[in-house]
DSSP file (Angstrom, degrees, kcal/mol; ACC not computed):
  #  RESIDUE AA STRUCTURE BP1 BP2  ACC     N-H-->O    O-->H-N    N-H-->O    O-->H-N    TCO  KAPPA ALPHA  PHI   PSI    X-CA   Y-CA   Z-CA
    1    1 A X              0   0    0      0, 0.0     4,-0.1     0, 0.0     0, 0.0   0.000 360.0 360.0 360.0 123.6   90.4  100.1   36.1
    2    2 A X    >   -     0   0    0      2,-0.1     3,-0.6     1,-0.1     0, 0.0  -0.068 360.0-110.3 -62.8 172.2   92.0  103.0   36.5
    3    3 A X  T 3  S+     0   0    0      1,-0.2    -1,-0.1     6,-0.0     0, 0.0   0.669 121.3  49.4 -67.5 -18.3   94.6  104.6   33.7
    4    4 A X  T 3  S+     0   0    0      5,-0.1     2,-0.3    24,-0.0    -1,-0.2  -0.015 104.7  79.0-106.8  11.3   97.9  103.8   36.5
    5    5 A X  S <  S+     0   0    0     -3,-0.6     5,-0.0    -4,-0.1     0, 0.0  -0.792  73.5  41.6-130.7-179.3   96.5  100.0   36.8
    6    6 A X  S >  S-     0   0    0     -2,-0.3     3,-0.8     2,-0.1    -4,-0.0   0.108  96.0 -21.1  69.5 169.8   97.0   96.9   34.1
    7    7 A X  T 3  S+     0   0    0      1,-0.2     3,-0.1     3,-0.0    -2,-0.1   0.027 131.9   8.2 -31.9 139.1   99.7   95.5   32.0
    8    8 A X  T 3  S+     0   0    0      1,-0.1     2,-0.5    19,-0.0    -1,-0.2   0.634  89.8 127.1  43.0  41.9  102.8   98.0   31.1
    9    9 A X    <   +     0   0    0     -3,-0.8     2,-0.3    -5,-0.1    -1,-0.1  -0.974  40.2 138.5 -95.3 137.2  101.3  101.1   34.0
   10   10 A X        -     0   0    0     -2,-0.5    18,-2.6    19,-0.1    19,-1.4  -0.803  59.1 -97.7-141.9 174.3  104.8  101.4   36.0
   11   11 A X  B     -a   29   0A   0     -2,-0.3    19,-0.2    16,-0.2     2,-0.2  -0.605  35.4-126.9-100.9 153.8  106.4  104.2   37.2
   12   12 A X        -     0   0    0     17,-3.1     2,-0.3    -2,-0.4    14,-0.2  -0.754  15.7-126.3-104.7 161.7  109.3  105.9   35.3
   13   13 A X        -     0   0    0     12,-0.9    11,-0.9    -2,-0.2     2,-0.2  -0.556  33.5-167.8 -89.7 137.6  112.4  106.7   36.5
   14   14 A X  E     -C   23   0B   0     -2,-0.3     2,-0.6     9,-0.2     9,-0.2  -0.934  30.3-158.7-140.9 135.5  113.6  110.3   36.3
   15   15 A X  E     -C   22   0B   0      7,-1.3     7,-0.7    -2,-0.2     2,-0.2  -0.879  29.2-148.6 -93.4  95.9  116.4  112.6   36.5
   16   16 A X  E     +C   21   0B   0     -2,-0.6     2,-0.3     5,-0.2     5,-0.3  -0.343  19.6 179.0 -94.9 122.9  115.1  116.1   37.0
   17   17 A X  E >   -C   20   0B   0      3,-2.4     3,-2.5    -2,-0.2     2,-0.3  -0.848  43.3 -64.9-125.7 154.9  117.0  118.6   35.8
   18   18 A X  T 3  S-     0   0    0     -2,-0.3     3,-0.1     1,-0.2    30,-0.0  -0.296 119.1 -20.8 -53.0 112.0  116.8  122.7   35.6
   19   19 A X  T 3  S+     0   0    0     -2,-0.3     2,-0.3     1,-0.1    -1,-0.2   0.235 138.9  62.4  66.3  16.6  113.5  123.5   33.2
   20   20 A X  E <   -C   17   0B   0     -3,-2.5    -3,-2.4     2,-0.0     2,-0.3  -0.963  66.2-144.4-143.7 149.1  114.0  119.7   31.9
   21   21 A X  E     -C   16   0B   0     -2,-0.3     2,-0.3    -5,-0.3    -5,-0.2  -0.911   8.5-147.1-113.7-177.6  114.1  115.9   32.7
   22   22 A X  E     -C   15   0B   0     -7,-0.7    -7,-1.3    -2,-0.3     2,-0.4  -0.946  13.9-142.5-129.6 123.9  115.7  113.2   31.7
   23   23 A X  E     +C   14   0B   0     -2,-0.3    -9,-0.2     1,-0.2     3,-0.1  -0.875  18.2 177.5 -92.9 172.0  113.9  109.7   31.6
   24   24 A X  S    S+     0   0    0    -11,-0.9     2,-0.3     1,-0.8    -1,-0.2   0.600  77.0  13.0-106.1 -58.8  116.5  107.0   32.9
   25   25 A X  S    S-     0   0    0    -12,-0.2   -12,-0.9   -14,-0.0    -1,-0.8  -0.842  86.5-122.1-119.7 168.3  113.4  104.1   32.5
   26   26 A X        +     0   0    0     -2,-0.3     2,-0.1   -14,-0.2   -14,-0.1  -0.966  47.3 113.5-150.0  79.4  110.8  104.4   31.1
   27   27 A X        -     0   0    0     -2,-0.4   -16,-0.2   -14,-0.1   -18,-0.1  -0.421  57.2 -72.4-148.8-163.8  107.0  104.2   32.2
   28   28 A X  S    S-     0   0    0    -18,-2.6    13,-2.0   -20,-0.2     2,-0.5   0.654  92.0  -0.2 -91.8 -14.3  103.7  106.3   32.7
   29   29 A X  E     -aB  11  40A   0    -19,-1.4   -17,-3.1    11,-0.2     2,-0.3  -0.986  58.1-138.7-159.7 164.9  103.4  108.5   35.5
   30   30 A X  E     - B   0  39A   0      9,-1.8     9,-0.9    -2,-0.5     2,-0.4  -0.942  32.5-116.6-135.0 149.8  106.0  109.3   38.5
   31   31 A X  E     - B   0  38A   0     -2,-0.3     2,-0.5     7,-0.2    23,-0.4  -0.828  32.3-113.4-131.3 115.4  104.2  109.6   42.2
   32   32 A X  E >>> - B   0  37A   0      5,-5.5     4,-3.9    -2,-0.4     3,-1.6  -0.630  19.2-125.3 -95.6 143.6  104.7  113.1   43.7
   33   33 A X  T 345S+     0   0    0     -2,-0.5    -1,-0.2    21,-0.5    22,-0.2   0.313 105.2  35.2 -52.2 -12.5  106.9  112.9   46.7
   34   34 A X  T 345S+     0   0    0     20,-0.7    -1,-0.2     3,-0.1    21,-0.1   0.790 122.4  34.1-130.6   2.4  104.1  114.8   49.0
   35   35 A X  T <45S-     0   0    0     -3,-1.6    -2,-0.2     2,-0.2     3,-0.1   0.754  91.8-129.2 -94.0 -64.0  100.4  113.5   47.7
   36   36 A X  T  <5 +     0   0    0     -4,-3.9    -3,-0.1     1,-0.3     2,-0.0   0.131  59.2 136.9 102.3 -23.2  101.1  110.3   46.8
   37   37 A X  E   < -B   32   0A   0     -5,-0.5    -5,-5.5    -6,-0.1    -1,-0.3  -0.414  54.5-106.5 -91.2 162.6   99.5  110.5   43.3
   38   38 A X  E     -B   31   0A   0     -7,-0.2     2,-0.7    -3,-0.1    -7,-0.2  -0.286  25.6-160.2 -59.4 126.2  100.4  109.5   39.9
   39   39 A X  E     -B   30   0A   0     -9,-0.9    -9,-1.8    -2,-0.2     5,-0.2  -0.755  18.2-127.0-123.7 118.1  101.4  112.0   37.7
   40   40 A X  E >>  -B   29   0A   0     -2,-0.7     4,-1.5   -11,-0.2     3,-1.0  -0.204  24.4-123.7 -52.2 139.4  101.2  111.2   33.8
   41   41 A X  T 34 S+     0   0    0    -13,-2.0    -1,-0.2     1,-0.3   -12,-0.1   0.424 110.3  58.3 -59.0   8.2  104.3  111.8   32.5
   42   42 A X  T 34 S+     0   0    0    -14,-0.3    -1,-0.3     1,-0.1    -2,-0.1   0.266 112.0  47.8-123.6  -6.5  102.7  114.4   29.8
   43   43 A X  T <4 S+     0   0    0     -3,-1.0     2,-0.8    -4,-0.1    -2,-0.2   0.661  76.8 111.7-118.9 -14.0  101.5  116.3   32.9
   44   44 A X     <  +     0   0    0     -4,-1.5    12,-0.1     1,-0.2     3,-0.1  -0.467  21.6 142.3 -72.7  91.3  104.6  116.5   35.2
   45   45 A X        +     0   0    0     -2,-0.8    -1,-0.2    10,-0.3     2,-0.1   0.915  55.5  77.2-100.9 -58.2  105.5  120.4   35.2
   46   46 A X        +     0   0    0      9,-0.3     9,-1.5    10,-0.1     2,-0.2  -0.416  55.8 120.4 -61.3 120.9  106.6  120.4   39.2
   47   47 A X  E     -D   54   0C   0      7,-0.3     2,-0.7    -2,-0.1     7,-0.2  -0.955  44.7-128.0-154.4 162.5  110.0  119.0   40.6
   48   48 A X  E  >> -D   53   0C   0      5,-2.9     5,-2.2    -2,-0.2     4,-0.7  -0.922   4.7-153.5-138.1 133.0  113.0  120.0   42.3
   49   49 A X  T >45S+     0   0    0     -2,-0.7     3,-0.8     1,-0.2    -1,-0.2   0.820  89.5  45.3 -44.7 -52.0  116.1  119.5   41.4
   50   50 A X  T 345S+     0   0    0      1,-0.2    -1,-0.2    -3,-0.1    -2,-0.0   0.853 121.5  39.0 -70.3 -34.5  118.1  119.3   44.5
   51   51 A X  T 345S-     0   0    0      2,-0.1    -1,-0.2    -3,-0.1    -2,-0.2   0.302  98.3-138.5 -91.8  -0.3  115.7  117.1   46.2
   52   52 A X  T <<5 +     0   0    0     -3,-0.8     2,-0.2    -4,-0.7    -3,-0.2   0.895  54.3 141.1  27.7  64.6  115.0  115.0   43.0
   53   53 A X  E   < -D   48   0C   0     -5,-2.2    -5,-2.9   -37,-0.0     2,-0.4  -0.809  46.2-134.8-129.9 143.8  111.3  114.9   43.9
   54   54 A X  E     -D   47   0C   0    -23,-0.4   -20,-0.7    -7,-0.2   -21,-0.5  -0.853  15.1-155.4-101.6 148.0  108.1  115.1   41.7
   55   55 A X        -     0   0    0     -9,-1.5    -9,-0.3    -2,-0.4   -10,-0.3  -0.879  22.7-146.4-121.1 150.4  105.2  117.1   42.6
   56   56 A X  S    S-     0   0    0      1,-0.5   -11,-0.2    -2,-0.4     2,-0.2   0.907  85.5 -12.6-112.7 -47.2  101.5  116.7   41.5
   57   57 A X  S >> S-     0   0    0    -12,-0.1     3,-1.4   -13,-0.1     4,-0.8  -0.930  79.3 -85.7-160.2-173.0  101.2  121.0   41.5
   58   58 A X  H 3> S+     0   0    0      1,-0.3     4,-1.2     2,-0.2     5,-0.1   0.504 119.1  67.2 -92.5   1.4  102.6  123.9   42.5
   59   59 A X  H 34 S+     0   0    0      1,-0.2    -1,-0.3     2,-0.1     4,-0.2   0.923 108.6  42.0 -63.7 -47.7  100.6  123.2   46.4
   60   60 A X  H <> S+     0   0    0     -3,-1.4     4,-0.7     2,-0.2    -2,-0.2   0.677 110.0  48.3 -94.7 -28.2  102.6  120.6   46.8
   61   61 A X  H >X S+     0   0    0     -4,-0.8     3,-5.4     2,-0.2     4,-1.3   0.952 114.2  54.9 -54.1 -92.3  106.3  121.7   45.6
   62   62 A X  H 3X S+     0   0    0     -4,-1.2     4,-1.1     1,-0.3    -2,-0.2   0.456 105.1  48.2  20.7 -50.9  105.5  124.6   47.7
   63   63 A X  H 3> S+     0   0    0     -4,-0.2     4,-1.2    -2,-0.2    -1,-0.3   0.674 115.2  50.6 -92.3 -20.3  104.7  122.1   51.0
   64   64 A X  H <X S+     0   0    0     -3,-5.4     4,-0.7    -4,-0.7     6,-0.3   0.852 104.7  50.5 -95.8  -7.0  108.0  120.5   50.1
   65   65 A X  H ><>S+     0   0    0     -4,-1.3     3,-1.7     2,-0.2     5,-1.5   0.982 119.3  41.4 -58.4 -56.2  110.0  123.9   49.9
   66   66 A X  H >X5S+     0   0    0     -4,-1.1     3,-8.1     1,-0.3     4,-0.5   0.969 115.2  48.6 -69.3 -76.7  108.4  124.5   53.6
   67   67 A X  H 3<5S+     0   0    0     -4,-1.2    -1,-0.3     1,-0.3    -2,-0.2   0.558 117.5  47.3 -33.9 -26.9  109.0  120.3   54.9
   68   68 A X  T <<5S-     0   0    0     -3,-1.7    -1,-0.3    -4,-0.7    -2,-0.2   0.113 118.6-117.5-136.8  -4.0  112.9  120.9   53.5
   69   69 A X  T <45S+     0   0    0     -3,-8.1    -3,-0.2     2,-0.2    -2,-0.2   0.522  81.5 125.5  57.5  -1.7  113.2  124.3   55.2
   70   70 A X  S  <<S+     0   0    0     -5,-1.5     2,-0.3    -4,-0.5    -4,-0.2   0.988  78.1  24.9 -45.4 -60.9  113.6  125.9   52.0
   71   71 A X  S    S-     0   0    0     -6,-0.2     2,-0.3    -9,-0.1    -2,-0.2  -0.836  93.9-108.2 -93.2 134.1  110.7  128.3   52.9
   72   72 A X        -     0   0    0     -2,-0.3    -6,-0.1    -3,-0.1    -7,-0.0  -0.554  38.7-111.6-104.3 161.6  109.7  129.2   56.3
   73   73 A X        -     0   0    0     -2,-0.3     2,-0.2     1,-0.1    -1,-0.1   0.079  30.6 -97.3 -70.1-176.2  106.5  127.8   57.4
   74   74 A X              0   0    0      1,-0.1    -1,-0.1     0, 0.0     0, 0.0  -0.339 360.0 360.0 -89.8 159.9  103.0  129.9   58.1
   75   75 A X              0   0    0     -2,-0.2    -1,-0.1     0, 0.0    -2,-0.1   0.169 360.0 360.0-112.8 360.0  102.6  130.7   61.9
């Protein structure tokens, strides 16, 4: 069994705010918005505010700048 699996593993709710969050509920890990993985909450540095999205590192905030037209993509 993994660390994300058993009795009281859910995912917390958050409200990502500039250099900060906020939890709203309360649980272990939040699932960034372009992997798929868990991210322990003690490990969650990547998010974006506007999109209110977590990110597992900075490869993947990055792919969601590009996916969001934020950035323009590689040729």
């Amino acid at each position: 069994m993994n660390r994300f699996e058993g009795p009281g593993a859910h995912p917390a709710k958050i409200r990502y705010l500039d250099g900060d969050f906020q939890i709203l509920l309360p649980g272990n890990h939040v699932t960034c918005a372009v992997t798929g993985k868990a991210i322990p909450i003690e490990e969650l540095k990547y998010w974006s505010v506007a999109r209110q999205e977590p990110y597992v590192d900075v490869h993947a905030s990055f792919t969601a700048d590009q996916r969001a037209g934020v950035l323009p993509t590689q040729s």
